[in-house]
N, C-alpha and C positions, 0 to 999 in steps of 0.2 A: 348632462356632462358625461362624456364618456369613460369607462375606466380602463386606464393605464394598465397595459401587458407588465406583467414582473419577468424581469430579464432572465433568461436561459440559455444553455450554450446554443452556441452557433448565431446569434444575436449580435449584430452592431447595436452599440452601445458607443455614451458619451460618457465618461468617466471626469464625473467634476472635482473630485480632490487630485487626480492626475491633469488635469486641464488638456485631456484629448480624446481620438475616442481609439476605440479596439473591438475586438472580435471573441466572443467570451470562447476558451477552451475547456475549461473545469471550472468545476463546483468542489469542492472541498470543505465541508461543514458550509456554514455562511460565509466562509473566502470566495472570491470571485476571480479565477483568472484570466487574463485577456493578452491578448496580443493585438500588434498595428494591423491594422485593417490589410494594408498591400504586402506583408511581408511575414515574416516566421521568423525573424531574425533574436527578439529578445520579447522577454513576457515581464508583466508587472501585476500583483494584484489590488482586489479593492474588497477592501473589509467585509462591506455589506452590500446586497441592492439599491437602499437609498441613496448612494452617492454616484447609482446609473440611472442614465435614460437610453430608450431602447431607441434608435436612429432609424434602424431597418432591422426588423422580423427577419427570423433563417428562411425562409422558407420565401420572402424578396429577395436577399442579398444572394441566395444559391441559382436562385430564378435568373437574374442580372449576369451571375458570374457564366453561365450556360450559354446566354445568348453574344456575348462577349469575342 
């Protein structure tokens, strides 16, 4: 079984008490905040890590956005 990356900025994440996903920007204690994946328009946060899963790693999603 493999283990699971714990979420960090710059991380797509799916954020299941939000029911979408986002783009982590800050850490703030164990606050998570994120924003929509395509846009900068509005942020929301998530209490903790357990209520993310990491969709795409920074260092994919920055790779993607490059080639783009």
């Amino acid at each position: 079984m493999s283990e699971q990356k714990s979420p960090w900025v710059g991380d797509q994440v799916y954020d299941s008490n939000a029911d979408k996903e986002g783009v982590i920007t800050d850490v703030k204690g164990e606050t998570f905040i994120l924003r929509p994946v395509h846009t900068w328009a509005h942020t929301w946060t998530a209490p903790c890590a357990d209520v993310l899963e990491v969709t795409m790693p920074r260092l994919e999603r920055v790779a993607r956005e490059r080639e783009a």
